[in-house]
C-alpha positions as CSV (number, residue, x, y, z in Angstrom):
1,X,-57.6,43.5,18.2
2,X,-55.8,40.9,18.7
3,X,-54.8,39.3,22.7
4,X,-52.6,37.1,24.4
5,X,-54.0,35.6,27.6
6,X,-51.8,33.7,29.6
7,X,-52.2,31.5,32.7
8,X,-49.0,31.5,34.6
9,X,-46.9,28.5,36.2
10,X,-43.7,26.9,36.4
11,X,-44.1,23.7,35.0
12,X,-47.1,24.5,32.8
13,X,-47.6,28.3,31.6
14,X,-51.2,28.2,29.0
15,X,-51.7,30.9,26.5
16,X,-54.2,31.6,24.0
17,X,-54.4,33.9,21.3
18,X,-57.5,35.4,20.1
19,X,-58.5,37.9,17.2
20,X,-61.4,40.2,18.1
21,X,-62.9,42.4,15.8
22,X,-66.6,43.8,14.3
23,X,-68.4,41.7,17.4
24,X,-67.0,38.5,16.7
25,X,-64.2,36.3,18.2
26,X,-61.9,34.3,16.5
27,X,-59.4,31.4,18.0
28,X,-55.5,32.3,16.9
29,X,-53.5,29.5,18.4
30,X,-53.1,28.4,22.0
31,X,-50.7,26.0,24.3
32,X,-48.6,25.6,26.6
33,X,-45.3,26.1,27.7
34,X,-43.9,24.0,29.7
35,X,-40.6,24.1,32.3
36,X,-38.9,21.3,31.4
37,X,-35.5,21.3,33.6
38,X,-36.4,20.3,37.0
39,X,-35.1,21.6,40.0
40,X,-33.2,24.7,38.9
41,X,-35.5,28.1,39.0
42,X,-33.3,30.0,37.0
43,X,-33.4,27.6,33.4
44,X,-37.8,27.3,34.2
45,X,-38.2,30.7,34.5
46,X,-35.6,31.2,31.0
47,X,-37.5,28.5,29.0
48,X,-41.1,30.3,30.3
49,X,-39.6,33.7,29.1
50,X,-38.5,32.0,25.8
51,X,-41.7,30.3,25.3
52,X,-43.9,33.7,26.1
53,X,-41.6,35.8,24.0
54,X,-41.7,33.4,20.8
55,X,-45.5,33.7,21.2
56,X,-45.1,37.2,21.0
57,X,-43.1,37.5,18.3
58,X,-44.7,34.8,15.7
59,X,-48.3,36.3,16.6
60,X,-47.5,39.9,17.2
61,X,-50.4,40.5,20.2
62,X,-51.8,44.2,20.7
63,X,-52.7,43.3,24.8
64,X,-51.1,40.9,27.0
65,X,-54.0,39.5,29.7
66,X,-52.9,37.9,32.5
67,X,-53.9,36.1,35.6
68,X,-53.1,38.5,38.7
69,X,-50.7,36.7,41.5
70,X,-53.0,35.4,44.6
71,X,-52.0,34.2,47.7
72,X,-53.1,31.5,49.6
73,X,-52.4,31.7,53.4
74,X,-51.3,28.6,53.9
75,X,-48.9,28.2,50.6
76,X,-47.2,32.4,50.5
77,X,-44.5,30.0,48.8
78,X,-46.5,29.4,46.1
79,X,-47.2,33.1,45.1
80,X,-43.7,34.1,45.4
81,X,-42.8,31.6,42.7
82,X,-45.6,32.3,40.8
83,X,-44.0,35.8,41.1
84,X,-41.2,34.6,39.1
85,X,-43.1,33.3,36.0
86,X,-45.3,36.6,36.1
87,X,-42.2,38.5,36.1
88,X,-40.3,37.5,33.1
89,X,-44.0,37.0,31.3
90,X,-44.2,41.0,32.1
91,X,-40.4,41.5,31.0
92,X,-41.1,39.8,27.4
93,X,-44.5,41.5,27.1
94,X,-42.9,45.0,27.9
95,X,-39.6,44.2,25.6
96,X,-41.8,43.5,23.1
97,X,-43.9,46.9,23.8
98,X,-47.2,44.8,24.5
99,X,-49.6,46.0,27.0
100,X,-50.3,44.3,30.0
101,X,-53.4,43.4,32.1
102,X,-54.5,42.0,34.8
103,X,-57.3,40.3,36.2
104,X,-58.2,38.4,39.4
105,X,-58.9,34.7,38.7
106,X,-62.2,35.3,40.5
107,X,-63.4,38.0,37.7
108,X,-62.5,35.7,34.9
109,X,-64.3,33.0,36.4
110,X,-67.5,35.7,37.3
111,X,-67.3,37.3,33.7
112,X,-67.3,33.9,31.8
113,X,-69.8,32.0,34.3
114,X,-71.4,34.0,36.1
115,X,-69.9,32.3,39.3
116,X,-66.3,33.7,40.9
117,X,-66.0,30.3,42.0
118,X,-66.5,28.1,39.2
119,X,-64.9,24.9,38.9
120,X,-62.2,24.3,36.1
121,X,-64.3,21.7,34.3
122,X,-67.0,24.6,34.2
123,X,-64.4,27.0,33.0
124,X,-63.5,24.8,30.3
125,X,-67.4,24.2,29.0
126,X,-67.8,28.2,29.1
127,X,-64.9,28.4,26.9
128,X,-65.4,25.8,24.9
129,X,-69.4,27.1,24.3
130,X,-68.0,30.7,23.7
131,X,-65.7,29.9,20.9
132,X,-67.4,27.5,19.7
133,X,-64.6,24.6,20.0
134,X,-65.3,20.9,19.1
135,X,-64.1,19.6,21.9
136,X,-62.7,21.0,25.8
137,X,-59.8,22.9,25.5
138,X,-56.7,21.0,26.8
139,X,-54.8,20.8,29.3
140,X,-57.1,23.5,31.7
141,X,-54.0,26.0,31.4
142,X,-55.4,26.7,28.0
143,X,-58.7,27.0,29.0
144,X,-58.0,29.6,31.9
145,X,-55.4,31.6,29.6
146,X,-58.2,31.8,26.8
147,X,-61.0,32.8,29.7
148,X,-58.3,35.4,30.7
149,X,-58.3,36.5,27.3
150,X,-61.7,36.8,26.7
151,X,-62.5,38.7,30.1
152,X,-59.8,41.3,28.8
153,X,-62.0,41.8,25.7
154,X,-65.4,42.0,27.8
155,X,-64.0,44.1,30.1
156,X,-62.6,46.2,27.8
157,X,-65.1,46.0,24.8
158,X,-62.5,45.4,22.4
159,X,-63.0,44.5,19.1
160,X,-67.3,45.5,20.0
């Protein structure tokens, strides 16, 4: 089976692309896209779409996993326009008849560590350790979108 797990944003959206299957995980591709225009909503959210869609349709994913919206109290402007980049992540998964899931950062972080609080840099050691990377994954966007990716798979037992 193969996944797409992607860590939302604005200016940085990560994505990783991994092949499961007979126990064993294998490392596709993964990156970033980024929102390049500044200041208008409307063009980020199109070039995140564009980005997440191309993804899509070069690597032809069976499961979208995704990083569910949260909340902060003092930032609820943050979630709504995380809300936008979730959305048309959703819209380009869906036209492209990819299923979607979605986990709680907390989970990844518990699944992957241990700890539903673990620290990026520790996030990005557990990632690299599990797929066996030479070096850190980079920029952490990658890092969480490949931990959201391999949660899906645990979770799941895909490819077991």
């Amino acid at each position: 089976m193969r996944v797409l797990g992607v860590d939302p944003g604005l200016n940085t959206t990560g994505y990783g692309v991994l092949d499961f299957a007979r126990g064993q995980v294998r490392l596709v591709e993964a990156g970033v896209v980024r929102g390049r225009t500044k200041g208008s909503l409307t063009a980020r959210v199109q070039e995140i779409y564009d980005g997440v869609a191309e993804v899509m349709t070069t690597l032809k994913p069976e499961a979208l996993a995704l990083e569910k919206l949260y909340s902060h109290y003092d930032r609820p402007t943050t979630a709504i326009l995380m809300g936008h980049a979730r959305g048309v992540i959703v819209l380009a998964a869906a036209q492209a008849g990819v299923e979607v899931h979605d986990y709680a950062a907390t989970q990844v972080k518990k699944t992957l560590t241990g700890n539903g609080r673990a620290p990026k840099g520790q996030m990005q050691l557990a990632v690299q350790r599990e797929l066996r990377l030479a070096k850190l994954p980079e920029p952490p966007d990658v890092a969480d979108a490949l931990a959201i990716a391999l949660c899906h798979a645990w979770t799941q037992r895909v490819g077991c």
